[in-house]
gemmi code that builds the backbone of each chain (N, CA, C; Angstrom):
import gemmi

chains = {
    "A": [
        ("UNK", (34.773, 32.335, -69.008), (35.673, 32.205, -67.863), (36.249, 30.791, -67.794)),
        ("UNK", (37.558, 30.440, -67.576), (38.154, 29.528, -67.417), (37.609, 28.890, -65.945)),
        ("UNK", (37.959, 27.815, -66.132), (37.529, 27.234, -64.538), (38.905, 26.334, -64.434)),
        ("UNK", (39.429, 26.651, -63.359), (40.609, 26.381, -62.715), (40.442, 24.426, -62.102)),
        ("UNK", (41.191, 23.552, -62.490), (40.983, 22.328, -62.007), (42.467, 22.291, -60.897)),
        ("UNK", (41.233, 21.904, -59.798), (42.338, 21.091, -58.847), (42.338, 19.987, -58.534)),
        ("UNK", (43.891, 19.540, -58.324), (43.816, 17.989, -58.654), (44.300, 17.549, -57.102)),
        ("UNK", (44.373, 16.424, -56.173), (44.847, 16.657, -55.197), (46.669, 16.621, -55.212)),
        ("UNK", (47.110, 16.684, -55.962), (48.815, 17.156, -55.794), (48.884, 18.523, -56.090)),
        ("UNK", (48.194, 19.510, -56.540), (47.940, 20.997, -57.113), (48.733, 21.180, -55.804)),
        ("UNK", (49.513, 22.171, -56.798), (50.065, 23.105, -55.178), (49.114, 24.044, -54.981)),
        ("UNK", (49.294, 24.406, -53.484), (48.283, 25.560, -53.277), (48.817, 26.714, -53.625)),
        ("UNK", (49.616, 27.283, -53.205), (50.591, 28.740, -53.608), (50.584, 28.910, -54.789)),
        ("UNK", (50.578, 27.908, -55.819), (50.770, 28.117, -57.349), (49.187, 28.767, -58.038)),
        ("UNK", (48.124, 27.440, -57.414), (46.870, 27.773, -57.501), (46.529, 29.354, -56.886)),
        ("UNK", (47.352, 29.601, -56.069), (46.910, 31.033, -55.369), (47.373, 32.198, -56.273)),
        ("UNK", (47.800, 32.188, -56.822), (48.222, 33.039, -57.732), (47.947, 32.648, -59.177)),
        ("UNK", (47.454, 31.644, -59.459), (46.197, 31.803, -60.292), (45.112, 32.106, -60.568)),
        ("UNK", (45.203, 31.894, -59.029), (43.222, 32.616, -58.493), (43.360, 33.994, -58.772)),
        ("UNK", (44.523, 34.663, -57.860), (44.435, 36.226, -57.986), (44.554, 36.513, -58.911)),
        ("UNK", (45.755, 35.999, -59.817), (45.804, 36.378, -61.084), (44.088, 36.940, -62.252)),
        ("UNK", (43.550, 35.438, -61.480), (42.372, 35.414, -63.203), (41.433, 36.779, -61.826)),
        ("UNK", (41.481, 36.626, -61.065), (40.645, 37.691, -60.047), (40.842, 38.981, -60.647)),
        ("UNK", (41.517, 39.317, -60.930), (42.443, 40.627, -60.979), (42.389, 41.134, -62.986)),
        ("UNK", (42.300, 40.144, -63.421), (42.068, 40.411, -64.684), (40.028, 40.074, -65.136)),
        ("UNK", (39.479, 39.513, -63.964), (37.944, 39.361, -65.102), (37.023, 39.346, -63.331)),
        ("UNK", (38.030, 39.685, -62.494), (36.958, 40.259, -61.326), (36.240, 38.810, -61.031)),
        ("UNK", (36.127, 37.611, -61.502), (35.866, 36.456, -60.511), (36.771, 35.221, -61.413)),
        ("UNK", (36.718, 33.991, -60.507), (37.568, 33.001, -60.323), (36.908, 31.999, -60.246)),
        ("UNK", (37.205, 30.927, -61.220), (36.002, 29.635, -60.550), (37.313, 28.265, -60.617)),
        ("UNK", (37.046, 27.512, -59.533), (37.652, 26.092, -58.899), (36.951, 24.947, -59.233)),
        ("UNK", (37.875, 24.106, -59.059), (36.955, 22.830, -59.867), (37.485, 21.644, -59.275)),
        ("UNK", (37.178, 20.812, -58.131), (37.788, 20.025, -57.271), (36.777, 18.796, -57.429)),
        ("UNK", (37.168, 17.332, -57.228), (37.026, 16.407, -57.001), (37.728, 15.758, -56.366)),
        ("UNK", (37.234, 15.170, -54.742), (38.037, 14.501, -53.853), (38.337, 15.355, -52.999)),
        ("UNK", (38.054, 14.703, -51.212), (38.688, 15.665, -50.748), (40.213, 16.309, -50.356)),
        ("UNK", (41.220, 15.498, -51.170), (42.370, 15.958, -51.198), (42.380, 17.525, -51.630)),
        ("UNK", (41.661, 17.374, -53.150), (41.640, 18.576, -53.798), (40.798, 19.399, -53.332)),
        ("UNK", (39.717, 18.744, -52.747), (38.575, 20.199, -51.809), (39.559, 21.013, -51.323)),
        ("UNK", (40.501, 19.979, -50.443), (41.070, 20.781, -49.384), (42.142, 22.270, -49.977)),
        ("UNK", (43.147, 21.414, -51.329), (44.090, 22.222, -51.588), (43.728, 23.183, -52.285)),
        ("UNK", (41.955, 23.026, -52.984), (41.255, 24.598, -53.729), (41.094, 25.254, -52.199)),
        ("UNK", (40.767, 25.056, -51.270), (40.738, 25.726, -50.006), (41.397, 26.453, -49.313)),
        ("UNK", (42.469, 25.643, -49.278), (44.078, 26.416, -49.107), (44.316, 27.306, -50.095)),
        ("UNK", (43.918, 27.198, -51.159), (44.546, 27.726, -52.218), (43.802, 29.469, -52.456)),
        ("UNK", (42.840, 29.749, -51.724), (42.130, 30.823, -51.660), (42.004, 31.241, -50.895)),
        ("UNK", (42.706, 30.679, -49.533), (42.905, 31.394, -48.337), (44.464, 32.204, -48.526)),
        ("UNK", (45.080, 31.624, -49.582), (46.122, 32.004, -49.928), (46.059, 33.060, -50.683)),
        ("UNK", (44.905, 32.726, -51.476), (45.120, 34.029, -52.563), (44.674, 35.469, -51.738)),
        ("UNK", (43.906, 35.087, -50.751), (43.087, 36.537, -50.234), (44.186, 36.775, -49.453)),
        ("UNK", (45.150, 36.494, -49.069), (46.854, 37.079, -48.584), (47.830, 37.605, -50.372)),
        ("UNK", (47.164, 37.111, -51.171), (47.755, 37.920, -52.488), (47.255, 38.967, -52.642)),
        ("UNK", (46.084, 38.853, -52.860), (45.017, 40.457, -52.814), (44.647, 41.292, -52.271)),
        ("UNK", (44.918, 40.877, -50.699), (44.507, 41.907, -49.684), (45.643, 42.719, -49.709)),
        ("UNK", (46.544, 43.099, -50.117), (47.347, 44.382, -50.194), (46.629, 45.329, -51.160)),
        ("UNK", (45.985, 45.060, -52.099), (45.392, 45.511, -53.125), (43.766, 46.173, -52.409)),
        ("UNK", (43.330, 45.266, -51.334), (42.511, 46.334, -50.821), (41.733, 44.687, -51.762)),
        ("UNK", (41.711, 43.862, -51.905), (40.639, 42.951, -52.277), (40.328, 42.445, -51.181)),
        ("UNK", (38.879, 41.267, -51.205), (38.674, 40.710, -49.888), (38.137, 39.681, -50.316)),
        ("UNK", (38.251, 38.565, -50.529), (37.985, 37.673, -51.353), (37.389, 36.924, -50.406)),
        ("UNK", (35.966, 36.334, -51.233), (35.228, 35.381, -50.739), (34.308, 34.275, -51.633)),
        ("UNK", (34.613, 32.906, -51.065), (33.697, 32.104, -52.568), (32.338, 31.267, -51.893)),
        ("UNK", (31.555, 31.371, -52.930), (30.298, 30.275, -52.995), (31.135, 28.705, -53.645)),
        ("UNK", (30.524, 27.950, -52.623), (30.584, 26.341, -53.131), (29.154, 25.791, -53.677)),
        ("UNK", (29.512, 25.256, -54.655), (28.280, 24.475, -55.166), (28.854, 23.031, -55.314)),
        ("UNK", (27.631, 22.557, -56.051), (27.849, 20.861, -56.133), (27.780, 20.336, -58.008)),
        ("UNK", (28.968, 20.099, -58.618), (28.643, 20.479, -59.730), (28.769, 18.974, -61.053)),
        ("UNK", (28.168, 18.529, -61.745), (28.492, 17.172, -61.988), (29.430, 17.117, -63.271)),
        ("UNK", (30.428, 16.313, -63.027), (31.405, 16.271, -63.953), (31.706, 14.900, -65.071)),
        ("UNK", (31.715, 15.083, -66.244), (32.151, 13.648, -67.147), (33.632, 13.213, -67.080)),
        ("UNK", (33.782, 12.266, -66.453), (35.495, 11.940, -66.729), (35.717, 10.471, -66.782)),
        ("UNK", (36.170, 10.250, -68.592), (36.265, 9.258, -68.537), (35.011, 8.171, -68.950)),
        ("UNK", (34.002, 8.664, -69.192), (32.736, 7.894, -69.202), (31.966, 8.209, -67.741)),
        ("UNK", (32.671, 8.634, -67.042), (32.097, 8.171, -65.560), (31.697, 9.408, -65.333)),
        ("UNK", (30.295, 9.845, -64.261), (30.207, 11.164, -63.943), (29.989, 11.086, -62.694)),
        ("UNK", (30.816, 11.689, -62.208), (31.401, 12.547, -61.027), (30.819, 13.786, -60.427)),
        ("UNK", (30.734, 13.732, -58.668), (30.510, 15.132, -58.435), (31.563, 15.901, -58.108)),
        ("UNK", (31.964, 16.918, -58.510), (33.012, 17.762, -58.007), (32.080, 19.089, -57.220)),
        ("UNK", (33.238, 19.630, -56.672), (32.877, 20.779, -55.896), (33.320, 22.015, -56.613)),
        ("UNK", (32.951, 22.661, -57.097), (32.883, 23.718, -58.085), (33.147, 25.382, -56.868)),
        ("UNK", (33.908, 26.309, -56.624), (34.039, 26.971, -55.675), (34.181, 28.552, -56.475)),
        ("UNK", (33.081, 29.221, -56.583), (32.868, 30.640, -57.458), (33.265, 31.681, -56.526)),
        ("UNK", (34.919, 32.308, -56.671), (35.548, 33.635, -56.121), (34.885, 34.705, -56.742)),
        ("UNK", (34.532, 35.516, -55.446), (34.911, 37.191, -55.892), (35.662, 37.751, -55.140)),
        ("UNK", (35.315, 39.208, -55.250), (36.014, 40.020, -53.857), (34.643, 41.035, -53.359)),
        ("UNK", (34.611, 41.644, -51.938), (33.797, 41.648, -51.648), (33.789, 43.274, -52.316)),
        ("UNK", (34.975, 43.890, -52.220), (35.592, 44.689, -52.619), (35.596, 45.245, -53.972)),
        ("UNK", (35.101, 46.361, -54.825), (35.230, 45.783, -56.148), (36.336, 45.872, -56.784)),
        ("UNK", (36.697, 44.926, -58.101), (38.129, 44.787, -58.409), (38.505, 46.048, -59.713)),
        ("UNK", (37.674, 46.904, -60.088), (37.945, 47.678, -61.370), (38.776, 48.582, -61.461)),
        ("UNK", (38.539, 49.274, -60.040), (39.242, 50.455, -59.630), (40.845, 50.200, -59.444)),
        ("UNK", (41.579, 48.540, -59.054), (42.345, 47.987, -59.083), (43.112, 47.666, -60.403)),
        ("UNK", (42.403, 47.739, -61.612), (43.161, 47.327, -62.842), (44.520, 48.080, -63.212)),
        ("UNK", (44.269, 48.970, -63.754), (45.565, 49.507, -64.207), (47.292, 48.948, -63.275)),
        ("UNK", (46.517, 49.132, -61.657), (47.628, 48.662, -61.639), (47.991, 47.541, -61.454)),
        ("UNK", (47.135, 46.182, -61.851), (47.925, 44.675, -62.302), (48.317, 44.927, -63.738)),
        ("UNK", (48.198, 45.683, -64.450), (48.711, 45.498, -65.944), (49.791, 45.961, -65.901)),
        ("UNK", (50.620, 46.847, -65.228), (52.080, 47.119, -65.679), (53.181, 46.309, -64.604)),
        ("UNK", (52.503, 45.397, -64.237), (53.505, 44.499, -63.494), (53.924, 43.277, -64.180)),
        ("UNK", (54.069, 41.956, -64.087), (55.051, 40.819, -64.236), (53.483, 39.830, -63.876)),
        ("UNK", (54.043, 38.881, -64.570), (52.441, 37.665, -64.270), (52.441, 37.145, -63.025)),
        ("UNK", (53.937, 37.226, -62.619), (54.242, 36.364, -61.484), (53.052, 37.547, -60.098)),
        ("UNK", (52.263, 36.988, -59.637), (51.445, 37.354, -58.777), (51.943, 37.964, -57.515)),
        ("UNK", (52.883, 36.738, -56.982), (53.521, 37.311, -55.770), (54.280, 38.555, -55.926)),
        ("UNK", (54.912, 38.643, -56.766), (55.886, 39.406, -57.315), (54.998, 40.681, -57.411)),
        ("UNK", (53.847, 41.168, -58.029), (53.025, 41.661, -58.192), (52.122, 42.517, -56.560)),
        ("UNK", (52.002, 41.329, -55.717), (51.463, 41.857, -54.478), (52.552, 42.542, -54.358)),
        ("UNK", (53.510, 42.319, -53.679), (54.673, 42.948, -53.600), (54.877, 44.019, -53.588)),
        ("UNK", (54.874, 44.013, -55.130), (54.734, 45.407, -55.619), (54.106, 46.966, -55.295)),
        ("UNK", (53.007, 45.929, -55.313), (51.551, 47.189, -54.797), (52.095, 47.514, -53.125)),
        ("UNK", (52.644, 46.893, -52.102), (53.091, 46.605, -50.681), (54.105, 48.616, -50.958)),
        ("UNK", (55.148, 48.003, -51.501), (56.280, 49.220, -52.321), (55.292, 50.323, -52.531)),
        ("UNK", (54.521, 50.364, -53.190), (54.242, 51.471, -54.091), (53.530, 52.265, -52.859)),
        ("UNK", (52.853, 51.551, -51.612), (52.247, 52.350, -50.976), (53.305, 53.373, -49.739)),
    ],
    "B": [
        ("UNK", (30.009, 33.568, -30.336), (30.103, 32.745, -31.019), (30.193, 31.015, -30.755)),
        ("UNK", (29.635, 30.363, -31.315), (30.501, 28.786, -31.533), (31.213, 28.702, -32.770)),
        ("UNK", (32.049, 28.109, -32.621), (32.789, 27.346, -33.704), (31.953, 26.182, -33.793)),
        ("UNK", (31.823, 25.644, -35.394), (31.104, 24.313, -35.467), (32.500, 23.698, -35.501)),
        ("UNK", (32.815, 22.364, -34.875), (33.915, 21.691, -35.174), (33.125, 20.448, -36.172)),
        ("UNK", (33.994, 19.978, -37.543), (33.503, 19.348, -38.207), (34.497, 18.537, -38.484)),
        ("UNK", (34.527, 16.837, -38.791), (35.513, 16.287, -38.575), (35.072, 15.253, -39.669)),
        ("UNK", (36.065, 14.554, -40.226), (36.244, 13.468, -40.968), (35.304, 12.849, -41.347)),
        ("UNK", (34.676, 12.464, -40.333), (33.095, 11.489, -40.215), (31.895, 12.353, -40.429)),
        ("UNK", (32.429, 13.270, -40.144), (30.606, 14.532, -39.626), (30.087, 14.222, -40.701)),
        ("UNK", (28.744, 14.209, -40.686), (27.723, 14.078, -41.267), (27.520, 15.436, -42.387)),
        ("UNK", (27.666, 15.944, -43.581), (27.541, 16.744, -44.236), (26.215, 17.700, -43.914)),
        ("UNK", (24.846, 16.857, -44.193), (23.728, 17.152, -43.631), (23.445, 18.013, -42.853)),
        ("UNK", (23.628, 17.035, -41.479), (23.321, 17.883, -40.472), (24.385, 18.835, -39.826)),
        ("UNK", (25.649, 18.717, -40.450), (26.400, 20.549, -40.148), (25.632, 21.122, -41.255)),
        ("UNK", (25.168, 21.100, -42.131), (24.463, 21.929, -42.875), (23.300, 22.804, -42.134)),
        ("UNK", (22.693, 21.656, -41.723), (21.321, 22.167, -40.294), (21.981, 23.453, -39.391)),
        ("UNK", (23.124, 22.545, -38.919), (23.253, 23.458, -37.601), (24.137, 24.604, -38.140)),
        ("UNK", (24.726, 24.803, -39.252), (25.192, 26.421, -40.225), (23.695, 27.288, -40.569)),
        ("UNK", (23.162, 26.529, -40.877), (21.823, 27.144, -41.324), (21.175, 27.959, -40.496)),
        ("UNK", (21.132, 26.877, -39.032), (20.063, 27.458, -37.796), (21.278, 28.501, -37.411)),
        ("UNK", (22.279, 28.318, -37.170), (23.464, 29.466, -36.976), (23.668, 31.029, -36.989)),
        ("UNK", (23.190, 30.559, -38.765), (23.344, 31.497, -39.681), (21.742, 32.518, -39.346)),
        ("UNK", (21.177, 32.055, -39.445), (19.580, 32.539, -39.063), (19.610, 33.212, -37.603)),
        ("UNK", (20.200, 32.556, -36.372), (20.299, 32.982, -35.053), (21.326, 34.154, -34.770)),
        ("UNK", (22.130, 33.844, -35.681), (23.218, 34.752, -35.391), (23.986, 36.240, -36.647)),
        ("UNK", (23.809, 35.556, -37.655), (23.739, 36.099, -38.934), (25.480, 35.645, -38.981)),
        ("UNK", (25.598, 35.021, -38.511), (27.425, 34.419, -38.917), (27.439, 33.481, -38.204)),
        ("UNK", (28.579, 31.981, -38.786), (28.737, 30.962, -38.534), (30.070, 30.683, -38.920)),
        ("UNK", (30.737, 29.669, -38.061), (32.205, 29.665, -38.026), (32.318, 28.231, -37.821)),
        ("UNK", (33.317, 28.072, -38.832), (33.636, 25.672, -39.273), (35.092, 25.722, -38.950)),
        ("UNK", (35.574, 24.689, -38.424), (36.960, 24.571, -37.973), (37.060, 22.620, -38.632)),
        ("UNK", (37.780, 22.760, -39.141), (38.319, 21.612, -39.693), (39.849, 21.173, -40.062)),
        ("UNK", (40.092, 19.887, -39.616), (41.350, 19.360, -39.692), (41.479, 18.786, -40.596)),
        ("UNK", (42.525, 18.854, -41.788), (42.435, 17.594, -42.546), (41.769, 17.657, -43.461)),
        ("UNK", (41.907, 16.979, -45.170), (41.250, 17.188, -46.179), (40.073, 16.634, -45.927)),
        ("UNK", (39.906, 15.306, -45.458), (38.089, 15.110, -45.746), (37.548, 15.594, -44.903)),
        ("UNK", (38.049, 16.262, -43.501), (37.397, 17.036, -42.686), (36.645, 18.510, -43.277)),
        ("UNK", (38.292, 18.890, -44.118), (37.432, 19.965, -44.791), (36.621, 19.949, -45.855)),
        ("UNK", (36.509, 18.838, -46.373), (35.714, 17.901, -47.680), (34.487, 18.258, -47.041)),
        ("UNK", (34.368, 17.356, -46.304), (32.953, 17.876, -45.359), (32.517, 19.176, -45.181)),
        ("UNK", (33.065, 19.974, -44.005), (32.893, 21.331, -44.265), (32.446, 22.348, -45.656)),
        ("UNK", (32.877, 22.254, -46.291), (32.577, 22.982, -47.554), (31.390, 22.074, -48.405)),
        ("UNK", (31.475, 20.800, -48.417), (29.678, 20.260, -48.752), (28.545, 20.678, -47.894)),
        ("UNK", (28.911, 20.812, -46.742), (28.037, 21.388, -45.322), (27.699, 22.558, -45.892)),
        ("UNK", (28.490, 23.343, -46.312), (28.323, 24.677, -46.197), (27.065, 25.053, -48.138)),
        ("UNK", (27.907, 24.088, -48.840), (26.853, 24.200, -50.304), (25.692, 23.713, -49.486)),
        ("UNK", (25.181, 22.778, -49.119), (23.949, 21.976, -48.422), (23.215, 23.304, -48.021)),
        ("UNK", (24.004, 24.031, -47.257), (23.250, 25.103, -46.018), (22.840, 25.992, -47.471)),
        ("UNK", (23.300, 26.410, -48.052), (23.152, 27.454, -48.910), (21.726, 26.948, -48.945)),
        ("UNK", (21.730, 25.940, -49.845), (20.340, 25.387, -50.066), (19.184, 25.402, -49.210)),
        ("UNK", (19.374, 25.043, -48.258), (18.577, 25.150, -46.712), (17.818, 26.405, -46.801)),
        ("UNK", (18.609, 27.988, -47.178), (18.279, 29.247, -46.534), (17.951, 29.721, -47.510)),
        ("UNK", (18.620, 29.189, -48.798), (17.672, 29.731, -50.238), (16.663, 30.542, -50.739)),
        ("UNK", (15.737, 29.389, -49.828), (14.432, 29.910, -49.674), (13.529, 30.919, -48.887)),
        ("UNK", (14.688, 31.117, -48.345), (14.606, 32.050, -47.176), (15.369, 33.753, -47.569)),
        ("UNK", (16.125, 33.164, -49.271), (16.284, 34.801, -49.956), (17.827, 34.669, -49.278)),
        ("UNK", (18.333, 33.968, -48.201), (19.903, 34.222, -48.087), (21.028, 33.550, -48.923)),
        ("UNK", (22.015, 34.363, -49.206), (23.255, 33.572, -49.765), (24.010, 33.457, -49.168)),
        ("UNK", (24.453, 32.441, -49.386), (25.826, 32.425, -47.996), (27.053, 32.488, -49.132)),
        ("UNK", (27.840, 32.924, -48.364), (29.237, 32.659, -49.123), (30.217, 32.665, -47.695)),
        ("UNK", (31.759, 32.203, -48.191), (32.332, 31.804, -46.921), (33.814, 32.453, -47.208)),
        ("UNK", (35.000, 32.723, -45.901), (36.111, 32.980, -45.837), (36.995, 31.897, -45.840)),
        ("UNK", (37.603, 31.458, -46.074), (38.765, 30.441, -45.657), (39.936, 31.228, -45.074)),
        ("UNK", (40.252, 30.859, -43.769), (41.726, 31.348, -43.377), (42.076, 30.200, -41.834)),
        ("UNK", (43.392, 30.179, -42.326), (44.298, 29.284, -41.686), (43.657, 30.018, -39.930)),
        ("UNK", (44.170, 28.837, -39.028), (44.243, 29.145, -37.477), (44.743, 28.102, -36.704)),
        ("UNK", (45.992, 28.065, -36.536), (46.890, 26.931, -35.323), (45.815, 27.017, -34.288)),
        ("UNK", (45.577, 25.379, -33.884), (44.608, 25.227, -33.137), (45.555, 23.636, -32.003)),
        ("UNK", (45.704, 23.915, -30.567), (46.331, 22.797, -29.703), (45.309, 21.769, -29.767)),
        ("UNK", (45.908, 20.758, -30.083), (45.404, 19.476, -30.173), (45.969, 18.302, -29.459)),
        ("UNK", (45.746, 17.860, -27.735), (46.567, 16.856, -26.842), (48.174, 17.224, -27.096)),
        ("UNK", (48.400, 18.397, -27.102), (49.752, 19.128, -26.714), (50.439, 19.379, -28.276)),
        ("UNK", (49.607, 19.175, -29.354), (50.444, 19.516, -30.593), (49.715, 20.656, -30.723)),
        ("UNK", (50.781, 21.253, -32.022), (49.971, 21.886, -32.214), (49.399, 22.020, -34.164)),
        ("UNK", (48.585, 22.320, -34.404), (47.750, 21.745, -35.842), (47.478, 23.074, -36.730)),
        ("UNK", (47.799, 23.277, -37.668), (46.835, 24.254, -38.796), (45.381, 23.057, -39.366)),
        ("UNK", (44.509, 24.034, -38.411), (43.323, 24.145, -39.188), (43.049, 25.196, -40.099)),
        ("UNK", (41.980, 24.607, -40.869), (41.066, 25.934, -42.025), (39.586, 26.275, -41.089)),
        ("UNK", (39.784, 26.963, -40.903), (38.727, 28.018, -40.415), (37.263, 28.657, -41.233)),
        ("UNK", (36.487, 28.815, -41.281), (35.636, 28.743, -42.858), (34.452, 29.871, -41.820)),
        ("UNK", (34.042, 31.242, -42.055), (33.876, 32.034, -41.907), (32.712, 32.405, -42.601)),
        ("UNK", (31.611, 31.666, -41.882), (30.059, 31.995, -42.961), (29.096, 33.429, -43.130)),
        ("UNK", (28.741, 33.751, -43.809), (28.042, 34.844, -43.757), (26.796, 34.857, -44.784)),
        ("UNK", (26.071, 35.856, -45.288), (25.108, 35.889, -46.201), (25.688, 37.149, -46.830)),
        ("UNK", (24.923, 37.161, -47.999), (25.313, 38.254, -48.823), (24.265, 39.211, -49.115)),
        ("UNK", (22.842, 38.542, -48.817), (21.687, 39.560, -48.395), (21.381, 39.484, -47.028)),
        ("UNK", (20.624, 40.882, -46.477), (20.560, 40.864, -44.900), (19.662, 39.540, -44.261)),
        ("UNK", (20.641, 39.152, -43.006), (19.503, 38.175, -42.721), (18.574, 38.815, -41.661)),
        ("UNK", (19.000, 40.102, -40.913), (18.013, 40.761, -39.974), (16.612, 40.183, -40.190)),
        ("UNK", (16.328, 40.603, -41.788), (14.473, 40.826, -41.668), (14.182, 39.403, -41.994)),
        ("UNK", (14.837, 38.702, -41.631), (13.948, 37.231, -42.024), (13.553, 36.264, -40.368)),
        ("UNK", (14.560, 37.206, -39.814), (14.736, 36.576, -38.061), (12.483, 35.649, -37.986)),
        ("UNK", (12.172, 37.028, -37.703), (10.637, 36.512, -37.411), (10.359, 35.179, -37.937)),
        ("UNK", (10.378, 34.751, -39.290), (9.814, 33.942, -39.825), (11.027, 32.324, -39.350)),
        ("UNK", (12.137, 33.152, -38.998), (12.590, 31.248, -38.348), (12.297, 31.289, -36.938)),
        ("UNK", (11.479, 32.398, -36.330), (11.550, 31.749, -35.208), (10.340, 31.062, -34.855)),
        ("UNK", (9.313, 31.137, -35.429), (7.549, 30.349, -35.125), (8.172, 28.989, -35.446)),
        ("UNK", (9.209, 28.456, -36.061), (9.347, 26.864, -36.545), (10.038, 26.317, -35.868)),
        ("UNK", (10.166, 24.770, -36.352), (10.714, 23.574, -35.069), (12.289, 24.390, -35.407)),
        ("UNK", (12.758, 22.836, -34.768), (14.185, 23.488, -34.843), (15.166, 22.854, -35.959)),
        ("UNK", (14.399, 22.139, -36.357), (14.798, 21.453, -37.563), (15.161, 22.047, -38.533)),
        ("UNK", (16.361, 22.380, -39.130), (16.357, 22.991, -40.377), (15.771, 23.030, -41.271)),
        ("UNK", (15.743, 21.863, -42.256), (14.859, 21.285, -43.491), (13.605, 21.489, -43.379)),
        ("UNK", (12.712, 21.352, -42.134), (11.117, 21.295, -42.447), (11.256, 23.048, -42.095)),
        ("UNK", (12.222, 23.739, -41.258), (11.999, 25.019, -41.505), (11.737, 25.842, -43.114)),
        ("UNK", (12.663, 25.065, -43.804), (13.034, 25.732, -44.982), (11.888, 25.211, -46.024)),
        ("UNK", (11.534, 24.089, -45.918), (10.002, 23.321, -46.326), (9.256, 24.322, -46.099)),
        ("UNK", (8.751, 24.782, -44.927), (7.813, 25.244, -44.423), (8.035, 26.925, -45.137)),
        ("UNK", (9.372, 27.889, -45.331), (9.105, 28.896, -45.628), (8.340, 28.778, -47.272)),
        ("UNK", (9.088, 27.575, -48.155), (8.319, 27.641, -49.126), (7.127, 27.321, -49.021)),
        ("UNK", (6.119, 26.872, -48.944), (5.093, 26.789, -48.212), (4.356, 27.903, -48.144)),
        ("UNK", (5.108, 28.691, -47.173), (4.397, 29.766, -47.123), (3.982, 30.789, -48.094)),
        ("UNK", (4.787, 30.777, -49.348), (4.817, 31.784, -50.171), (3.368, 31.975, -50.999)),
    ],
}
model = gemmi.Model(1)
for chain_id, residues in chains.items():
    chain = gemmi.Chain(chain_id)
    for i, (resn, *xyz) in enumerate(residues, 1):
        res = gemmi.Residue()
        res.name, res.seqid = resn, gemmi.SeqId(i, " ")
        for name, pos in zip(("N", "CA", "C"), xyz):
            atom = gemmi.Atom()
            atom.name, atom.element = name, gemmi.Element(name[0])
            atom.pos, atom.b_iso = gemmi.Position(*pos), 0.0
            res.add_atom(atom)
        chain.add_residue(res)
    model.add_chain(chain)
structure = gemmi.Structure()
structure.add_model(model)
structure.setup_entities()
């Protein structure tokens, strides 16, 4: 699993549809923040996504841990933030695969189809 | 309910305590925070607490969602942070209530007991 880095200029909306995105293809999501600029905008950024997914019938919720990071020589604690949904995501596949990457575009979609 | 209000300065720690004892009294706990290191805080509070109840067999995991909150006539988006467990906390009620009120020597004390 990829782990998603947020930096504090990360947009959140962009990050939010990365979240759903990797959600939606491997059923969890992991964040990777240092500073609380970036605490904040992985925060935003998954309050956002559970407005991407909840058309889909997802319900997204994450564990924070405390996780230590090398950067630079220097080690760092970042805040490490592990998504799921409470919801399960399998029954959901087929239909993120015949849509467009673009996420929003994607909720959307599913909004239409119902 | 209370809302914990957690702010810039708050002590990570002890909102951890009082999510913990929360979480145990009530089986849900609710963080309102302004601002990135406000919510910096909040979400270390909330890894901390995990730890706290651990031992006690609960997981917490949390919601993030936006909530305009009046602040001396403005008005503010806070993040809202929506605690819960992911195993029941019903059957553990008994065993926090014989202890102080202290979080930590509670959670001392359940290991202890084992």
């Amino acid at each position: 699993m990829n782990t998603l880095k947020i930096g504090s200029t990360s947009n959140a909306s962009a990050a939010a549809g990365a979240v759903a995105n990797t959600i939606r293809e491997e059923g969890i999501a992991e964040l990777q923040a240092i500073g609380p600029k970036a605490v904040n905008q992985a925060v935003k950024s998954i309050a956002i996504a559970r407005g991407y997914v909840a058309p889909s019938g997802l319900d997204l919720f994450f564990v924070p841990s405390f996780v230590d990071v090398e950067i630079g020589g220097e080690t760092k604690t970042a805040l490490r933030f592990t998504v799921r949904s409470r919801t399960p995501v399998t029954s959901l596949r087929p239909r993120t695969r015949k849509g467009t990457t673009k996420e929003e575009t994607a909720a959307e979609q599913s909004w239409e189809d119902i």
